[in-house]
C-alpha positions, 0 to 999 in steps of 0.5 A, spaced: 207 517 651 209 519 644 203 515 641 198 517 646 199 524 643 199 522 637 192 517 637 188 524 641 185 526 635 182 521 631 177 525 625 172 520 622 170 521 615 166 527 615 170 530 618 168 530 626 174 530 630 173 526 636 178 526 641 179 518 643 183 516 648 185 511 652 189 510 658 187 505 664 182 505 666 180 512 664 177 513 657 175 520 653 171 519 647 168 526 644 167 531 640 173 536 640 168 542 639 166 539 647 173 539 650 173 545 654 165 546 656 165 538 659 173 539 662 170 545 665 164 541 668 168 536 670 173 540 674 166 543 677 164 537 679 171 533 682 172 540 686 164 539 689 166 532 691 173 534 694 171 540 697 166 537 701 171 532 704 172 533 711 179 530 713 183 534 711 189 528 708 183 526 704 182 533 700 189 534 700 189 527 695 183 529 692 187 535 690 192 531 688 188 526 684 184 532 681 191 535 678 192 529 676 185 527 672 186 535 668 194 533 666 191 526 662 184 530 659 189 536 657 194 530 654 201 530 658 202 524 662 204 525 669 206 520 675 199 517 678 200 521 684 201 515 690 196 514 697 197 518 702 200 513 707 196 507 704 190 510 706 184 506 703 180 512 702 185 514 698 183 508 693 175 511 694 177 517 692 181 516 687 175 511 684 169 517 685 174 522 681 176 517 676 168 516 675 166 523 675 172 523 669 169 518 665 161 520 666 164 528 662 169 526 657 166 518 654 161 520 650 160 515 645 152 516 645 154 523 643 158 520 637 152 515 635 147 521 635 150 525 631 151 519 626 144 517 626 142 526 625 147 526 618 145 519 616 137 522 616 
């Protein structure tokens, strides 16, 4: 744990930091000054997809796992929460918020653009 707080913020040599992280299958990538705007979005876009759940367990997971995804984006490592019950919509749950996570915080186009407009 110690180490993954300490690799979070990772400074190129122009002096760009970027957040780089990895845990699992879940992966950040971006600039710092992006943290709070994208983790706004993506709070936005999981709660849009939990919200519109109907059974009321799965939301209730979907919560759960929410909680779960901001804890790692903000750095503190929680306890993966577990199924409800061995439901296997738990398991499309989770893989439809983890891959929301990963659309708004690994970025690494967003680093290579800025690369490429320095070097001009």
């Amino acid at each position: 744990m110690t180490e993954y707080l300490q690799n979070r913020f990772v400074a190129n040599g122009r002096g760009c930091e970027r957040i780089v992280t990895k845990k699992g299958r879940l992966r950040m990538d971006l600039p710092v000054s992006l943290f709070q705007p994208t983790f706004s979005a993506f709070c936005t876009a999981a709660e849009s997809f939990a919200i519109a759940l109907s059974d009321p367990l799965d939301r209730k997971f979907a919560y759960r796992y929410l909680t779960y995804l901001q804890e790692v984006a903000n750095g503190t490592e929680e306890v993966k929460p577990s199924t409800v019950g061995g439901r296997p919509t738990c398991r499309l749950i989770c893989n439809e918020l983890e891959r929301i996570f990963r659309a708004h915080f690994f970025q690494p186009e967003t680093a290579a653009a800025a690369a490429r407009s320095e070097a001009a």
